[in-house]
C-alpha positions in Angstrom: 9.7 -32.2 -14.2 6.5 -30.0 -13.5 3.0 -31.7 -14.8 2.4 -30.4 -18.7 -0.7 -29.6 -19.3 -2.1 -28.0 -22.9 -5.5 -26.0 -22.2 -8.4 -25.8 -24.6 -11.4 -23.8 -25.3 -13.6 -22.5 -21.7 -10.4 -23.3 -19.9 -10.0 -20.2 -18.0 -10.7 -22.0 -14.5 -8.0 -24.8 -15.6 -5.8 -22.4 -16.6 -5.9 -20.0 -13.1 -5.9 -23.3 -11.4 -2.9 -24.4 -12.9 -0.7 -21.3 -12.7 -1.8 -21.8 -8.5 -0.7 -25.0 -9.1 3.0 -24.2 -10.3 3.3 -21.3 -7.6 1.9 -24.3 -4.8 4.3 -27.2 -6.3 7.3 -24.7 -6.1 6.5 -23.8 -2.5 6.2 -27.1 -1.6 8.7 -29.0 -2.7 11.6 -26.7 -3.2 14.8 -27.9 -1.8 16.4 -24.8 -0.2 19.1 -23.4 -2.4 17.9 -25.3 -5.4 16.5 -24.3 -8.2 12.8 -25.6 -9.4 13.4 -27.6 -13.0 11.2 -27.5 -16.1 8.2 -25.4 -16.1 5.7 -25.4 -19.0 2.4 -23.8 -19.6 0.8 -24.4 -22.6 -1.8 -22.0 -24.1 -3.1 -23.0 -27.2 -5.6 -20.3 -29.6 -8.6 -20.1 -27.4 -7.7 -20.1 -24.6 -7.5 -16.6 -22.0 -6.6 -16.4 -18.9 -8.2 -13.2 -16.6 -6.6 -11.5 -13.7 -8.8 -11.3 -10.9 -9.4 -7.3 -10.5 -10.4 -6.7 -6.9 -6.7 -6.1 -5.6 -7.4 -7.3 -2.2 -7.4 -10.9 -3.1 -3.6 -10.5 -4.4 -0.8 -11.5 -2.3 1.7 -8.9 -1.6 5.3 -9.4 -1.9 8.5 -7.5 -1.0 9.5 -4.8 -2.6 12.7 -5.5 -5.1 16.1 -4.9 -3.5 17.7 -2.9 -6.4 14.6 -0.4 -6.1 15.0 0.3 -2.3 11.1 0.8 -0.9 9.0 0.3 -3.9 8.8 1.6 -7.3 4.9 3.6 -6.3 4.4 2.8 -2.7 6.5 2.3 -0.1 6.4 -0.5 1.9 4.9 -4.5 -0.2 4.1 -4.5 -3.8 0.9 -6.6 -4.7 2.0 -9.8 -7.0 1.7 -11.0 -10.5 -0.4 -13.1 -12.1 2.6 -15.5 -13.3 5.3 -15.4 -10.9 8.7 -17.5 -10.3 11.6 -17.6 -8.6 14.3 -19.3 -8.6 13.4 -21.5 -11.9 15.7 -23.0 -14.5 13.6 -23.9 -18.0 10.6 -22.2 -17.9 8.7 -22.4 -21.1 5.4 -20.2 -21.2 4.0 -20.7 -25.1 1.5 -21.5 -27.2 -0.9 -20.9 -30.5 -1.5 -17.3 -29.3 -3.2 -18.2 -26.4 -4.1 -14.8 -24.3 -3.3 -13.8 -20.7 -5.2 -11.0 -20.2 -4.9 -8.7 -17.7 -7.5 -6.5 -17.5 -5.8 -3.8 -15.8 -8.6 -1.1 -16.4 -9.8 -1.3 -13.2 -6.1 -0.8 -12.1 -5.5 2.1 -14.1 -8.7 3.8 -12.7 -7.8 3.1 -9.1 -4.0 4.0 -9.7 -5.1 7.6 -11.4 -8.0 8.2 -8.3 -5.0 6.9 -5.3 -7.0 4.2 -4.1 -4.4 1.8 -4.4 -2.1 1.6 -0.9 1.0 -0.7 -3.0 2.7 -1.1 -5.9 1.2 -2.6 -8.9 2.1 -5.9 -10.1 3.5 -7.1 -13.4 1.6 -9.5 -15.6 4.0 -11.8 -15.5 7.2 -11.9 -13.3 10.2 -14.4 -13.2 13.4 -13.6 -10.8 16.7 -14.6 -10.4 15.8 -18.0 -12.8 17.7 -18.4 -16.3 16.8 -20.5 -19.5 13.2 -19.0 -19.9 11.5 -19.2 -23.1 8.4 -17.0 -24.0 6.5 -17.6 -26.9 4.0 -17.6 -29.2 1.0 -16.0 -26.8 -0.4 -12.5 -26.6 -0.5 -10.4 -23.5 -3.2 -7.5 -22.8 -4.2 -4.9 -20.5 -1.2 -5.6 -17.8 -2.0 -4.0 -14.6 1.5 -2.4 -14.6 4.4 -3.6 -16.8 3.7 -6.7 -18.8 6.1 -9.2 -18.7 9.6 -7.9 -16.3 12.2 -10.8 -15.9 14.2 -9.5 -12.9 18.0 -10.5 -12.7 17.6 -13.7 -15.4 19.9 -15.3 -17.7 19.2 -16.8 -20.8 15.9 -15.2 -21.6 14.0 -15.2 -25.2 10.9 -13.8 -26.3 9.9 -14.4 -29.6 6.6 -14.0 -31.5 4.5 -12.5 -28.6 2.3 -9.8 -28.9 1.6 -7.2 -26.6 -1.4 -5.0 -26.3 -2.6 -2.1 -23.9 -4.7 1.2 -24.8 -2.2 4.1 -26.1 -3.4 6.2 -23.7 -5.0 6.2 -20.1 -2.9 2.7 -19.6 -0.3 3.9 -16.8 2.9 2.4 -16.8 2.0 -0.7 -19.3 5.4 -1.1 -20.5 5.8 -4.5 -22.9 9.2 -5.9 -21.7 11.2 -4.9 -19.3 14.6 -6.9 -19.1 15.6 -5.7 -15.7 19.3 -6.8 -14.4 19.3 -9.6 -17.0 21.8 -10.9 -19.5 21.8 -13.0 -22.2 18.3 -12.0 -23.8 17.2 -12.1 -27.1 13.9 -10.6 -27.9 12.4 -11.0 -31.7 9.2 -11.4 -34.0 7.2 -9.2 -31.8 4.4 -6.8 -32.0 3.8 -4.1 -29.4 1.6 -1.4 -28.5 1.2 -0.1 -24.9 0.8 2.8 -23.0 4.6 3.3 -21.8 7.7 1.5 -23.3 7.2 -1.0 -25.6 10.8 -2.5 -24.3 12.6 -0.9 -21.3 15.9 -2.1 -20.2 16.8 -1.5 -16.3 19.1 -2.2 -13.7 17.6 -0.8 -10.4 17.2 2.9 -9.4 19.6 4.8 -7.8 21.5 3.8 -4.5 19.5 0.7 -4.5 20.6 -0.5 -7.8 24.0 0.4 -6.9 24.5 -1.7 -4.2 22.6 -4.4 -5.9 24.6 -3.7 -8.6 23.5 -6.6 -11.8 23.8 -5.0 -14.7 21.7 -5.5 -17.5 24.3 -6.8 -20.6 24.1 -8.9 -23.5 20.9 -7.7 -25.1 19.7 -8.6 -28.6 16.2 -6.9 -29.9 15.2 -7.7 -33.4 12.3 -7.7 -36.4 10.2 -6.2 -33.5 6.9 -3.2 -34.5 6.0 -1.5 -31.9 4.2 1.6 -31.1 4.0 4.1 -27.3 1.6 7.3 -27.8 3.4 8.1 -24.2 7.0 6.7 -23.8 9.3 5.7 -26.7 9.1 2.6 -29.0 12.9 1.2 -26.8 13.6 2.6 -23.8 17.2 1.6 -21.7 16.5 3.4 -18.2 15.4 5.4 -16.2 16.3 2.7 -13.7 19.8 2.0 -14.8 21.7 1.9 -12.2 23.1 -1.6 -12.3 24.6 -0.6 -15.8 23.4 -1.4 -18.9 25.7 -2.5 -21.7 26.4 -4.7 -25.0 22.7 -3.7 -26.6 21.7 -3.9 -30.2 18.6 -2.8 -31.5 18.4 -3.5 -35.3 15.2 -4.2 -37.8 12.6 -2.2 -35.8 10.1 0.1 -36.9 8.2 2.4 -34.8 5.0 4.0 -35.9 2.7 6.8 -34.5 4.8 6.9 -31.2 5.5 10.0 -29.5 9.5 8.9 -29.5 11.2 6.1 -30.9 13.9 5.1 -29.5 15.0 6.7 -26.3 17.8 6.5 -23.0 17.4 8.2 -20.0 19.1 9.0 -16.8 19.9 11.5 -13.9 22.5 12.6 -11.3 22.1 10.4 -9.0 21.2 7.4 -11.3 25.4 6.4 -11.3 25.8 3.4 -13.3 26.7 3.2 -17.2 25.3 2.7 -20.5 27.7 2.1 -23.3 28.5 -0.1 -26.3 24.8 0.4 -27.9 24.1 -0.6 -31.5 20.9 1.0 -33.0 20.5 -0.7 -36.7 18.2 -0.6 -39.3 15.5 1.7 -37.7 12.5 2.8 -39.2 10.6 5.3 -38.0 6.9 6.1 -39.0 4.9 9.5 -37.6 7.3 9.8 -35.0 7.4 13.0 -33.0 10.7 12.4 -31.9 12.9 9.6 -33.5 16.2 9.5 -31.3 16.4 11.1 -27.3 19.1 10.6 -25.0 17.8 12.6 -21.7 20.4 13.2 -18.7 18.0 14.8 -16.6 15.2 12.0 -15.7 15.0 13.6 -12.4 12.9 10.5 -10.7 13.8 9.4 -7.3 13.0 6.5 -4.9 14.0 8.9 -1.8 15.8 11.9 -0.9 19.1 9.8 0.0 20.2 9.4 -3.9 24.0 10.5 -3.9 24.2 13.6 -6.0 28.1 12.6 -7.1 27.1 9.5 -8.0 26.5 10.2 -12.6 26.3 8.1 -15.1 28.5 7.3 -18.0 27.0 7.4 -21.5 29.0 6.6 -24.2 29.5 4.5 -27.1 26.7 4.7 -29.1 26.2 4.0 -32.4 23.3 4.5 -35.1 23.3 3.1 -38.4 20.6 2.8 -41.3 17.9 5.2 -39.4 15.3 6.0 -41.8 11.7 7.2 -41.9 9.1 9.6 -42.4 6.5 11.9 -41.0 9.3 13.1 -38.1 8.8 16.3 -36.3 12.2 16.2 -34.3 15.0 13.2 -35.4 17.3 13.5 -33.0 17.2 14.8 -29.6 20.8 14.4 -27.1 20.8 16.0 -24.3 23.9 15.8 -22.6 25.1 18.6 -19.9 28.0 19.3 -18.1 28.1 17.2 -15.3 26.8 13.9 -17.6 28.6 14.7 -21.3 27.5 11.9 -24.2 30.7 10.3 -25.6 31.6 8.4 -28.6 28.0 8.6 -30.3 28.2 8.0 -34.0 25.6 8.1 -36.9 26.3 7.0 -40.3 23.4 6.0 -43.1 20.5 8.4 -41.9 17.6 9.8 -43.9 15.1 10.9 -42.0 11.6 13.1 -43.7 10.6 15.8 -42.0 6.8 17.0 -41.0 8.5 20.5 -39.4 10.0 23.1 -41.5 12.2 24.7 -39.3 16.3 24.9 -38.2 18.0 23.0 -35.1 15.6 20.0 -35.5 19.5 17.9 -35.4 19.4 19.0 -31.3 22.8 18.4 -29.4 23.8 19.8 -26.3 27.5 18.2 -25.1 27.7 15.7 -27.1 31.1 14.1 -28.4 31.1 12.0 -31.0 31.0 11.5 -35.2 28.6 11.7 -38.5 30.0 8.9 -41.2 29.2 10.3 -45.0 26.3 12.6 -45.4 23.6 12.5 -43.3 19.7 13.9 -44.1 19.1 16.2 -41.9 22.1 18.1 -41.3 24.1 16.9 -38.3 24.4 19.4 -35.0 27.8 21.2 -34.6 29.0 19.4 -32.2 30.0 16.4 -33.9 32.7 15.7 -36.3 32.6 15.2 -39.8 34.3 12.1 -41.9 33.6 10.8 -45.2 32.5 7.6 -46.1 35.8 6.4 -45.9 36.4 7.5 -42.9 38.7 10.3 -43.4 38.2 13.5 -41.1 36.5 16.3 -43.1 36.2 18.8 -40.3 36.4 18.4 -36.1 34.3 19.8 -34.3 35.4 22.4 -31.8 31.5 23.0 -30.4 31.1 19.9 -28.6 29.5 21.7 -25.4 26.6 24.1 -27.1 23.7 23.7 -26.5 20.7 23.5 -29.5 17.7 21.9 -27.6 14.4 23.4 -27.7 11.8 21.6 -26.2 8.7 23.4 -27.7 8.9 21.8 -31.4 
């Protein structure tokens, strides 16, 4: 069992000191193949942890395998603050303790190309399972805050996550990432990306590497992205993502709400998504499913290789102040199957027709739905008896300028 230490007020050298410590004891003494056991760090309410900002004193490590060269650069990527690998019971918590990251400096050099790498997460844990998050606050992540990469057995609960709105680059929240068996809940977050973004590698890279992200709860979450979408399941989905539910999560003055995305290219799946109980709150756009996220490691992506969206189901979406509440764009070569909406009432801050926009899309509206559904979706009563079938699947209705 690692050393537990709790950390009080002025602890900020302690605390750096100890997370060297964990990195140094896990170097040291690992046996090779097995895993380190029982990692705990212990913030309690004042104490903060700083990131060192001058980006030459940060090691660099490889680039992940399911991403091929490197998510910005090509070539290392610089390292997080809290890294792991290889772990079994980690426990990071505390009485809201902050880690913060003070990633302006990061942003500033990442906007003026001065940096020659990748940008590191706030905190990183790899191929490690049983990990428990909780109770602390994160701020002002250089890049993505807290990215658990191929895990099992991960919860985050009660954390809060913080990062300007704007001019914060890439500051997603959490970013499960070819994990399974997470359960995220009782959180605040409000970034300058994705609040949550579920991956599984990017194109031929996460193919081959092919870990799926499955088995995803997210629950009693707020969260708010000026720039990206409240939940997010891709770009990066390669691996597959599957077996998500989303449910008691409100989303206030976001530019989207909840939101998938993909490409040719991308190949992998996303399918047997719940979305329940949803709230949204000044929303521009409450619901997007994009198929043309046209964002590539390299030129070598297969072309033939598309993803399979289907099986997706939205239930008890409500909310007001919404300029656009649903937006599925589906196309010929990547068609949206099996999407269903039942229970939605949704007020409107745009007077205008085809705000419902579909374009091929399969799927079903369950009772009667406020605003009026697209065309190309059947219609059954709240008994489930077909009222009328749709025989408009493939139009398209999307207009990007509302």
């Amino acid at each position: 069992m690692f050393p537990v230490k709790v950390l009080s007020p002025n602890s900020t050298e302690t605390l750096i000191r100890l997370t060297e410590l964990i990195v140094l004891y896990y170097q040291v003494n690992r046996v090779p193949g097995q895993e380190l056991q029982y990692v705990l760090l212990i913030l309690d309410v004042f104490s903060f942890m700083y990131v060192i900002q001058d980006e030459k004193q940060w090691p660099l490590m490889p680039p992940l395998p399911s991403y091929g060269y490197g998510r910005e650069h090509h070539g290392p990527r610089y390292g997080s603050l809290i890294h792991g690998q290889n772990l079994k019971d980690v426990v990071i918590t505390g009485d809201n303790g902050t880690i913060n990251g003070q990633g302006q400096s990061w942003w500033k050099k990442f906007r003026q190309k001065l940096l020659n790498h990748t940008r590191g997460p706030l905190m990183q844990i790899m191929w490690s399972s049983d990990i428990v998050i909780a109770n602390i606050t994160l701020r002002d992540s250089p890049f993505w805050t807290f990215h658990p990469y191929d895990c099992k057995n991960v919860t985050v609960r009660n954390v809060t996550i913080l990062a300007p709105v704007r001019e914060a680059p890439n500051t997603d929240g959490i970013d499960p990432d070819s994990c399974e068996d997470v359960v995220i809940e009782d959180c605040y977050i409000s970034v300058g990306d994705d609040a949550i973004a579920i991956k599984s590698g990017w194109d031929q890279y996460g193919i081959a590497y092919a870990r799926p992200s499955r088995n995803i709860l997210i629950r009693n979450l707020i969260v708010r992205s000026m720039v990206s979408a409240g939940i997010s399941i891709g770009s990066e989905m390669s691996g597959g993502v599957s077996d998500v539910t989303i449910e008691n999560l409100l989303v206030w003055s976001s530019r989207r709400a909840v939101r998938i995305k993909t490409a040719t290219g991308r190949g992998g799946y996303v399918r047997h998504i719940t979305y329940r109980n949803i709230t949204f709150d000044n929303v521009r756009v409450g619901i997007v499913i994009k198929t043309d996220y046209n964002e590539h490691p390299d030129d070598d992506f297969d072309p033939k290789a598309l993803p399979i969206v289907k099986d997706i189901s939205f239930t008890g979406i409500h909310g007001q102040g919404v300029r656009v509440p649903v937006r599925i764009h589906g196309s010929e070569d990547i068609p949206i199957r099996n999407v269903t909406f039942r229970d939605m009432s949704v007020g409107l801050t745009y007077k205008k027709k085809h705000i419902f926009q579909c374009a091929f899309i399969q799927g079903r509206v369950i009772g009667t739905i406020f605003p009026a559904p697209c065309e190309n979706l059947d219609r059954y009563n709240e008994e489930g008896q077909l009222v009328k079938r749709s025989t408009a699947q493939n139009i398209t209705d999307i207009d990007y300028d509302i």
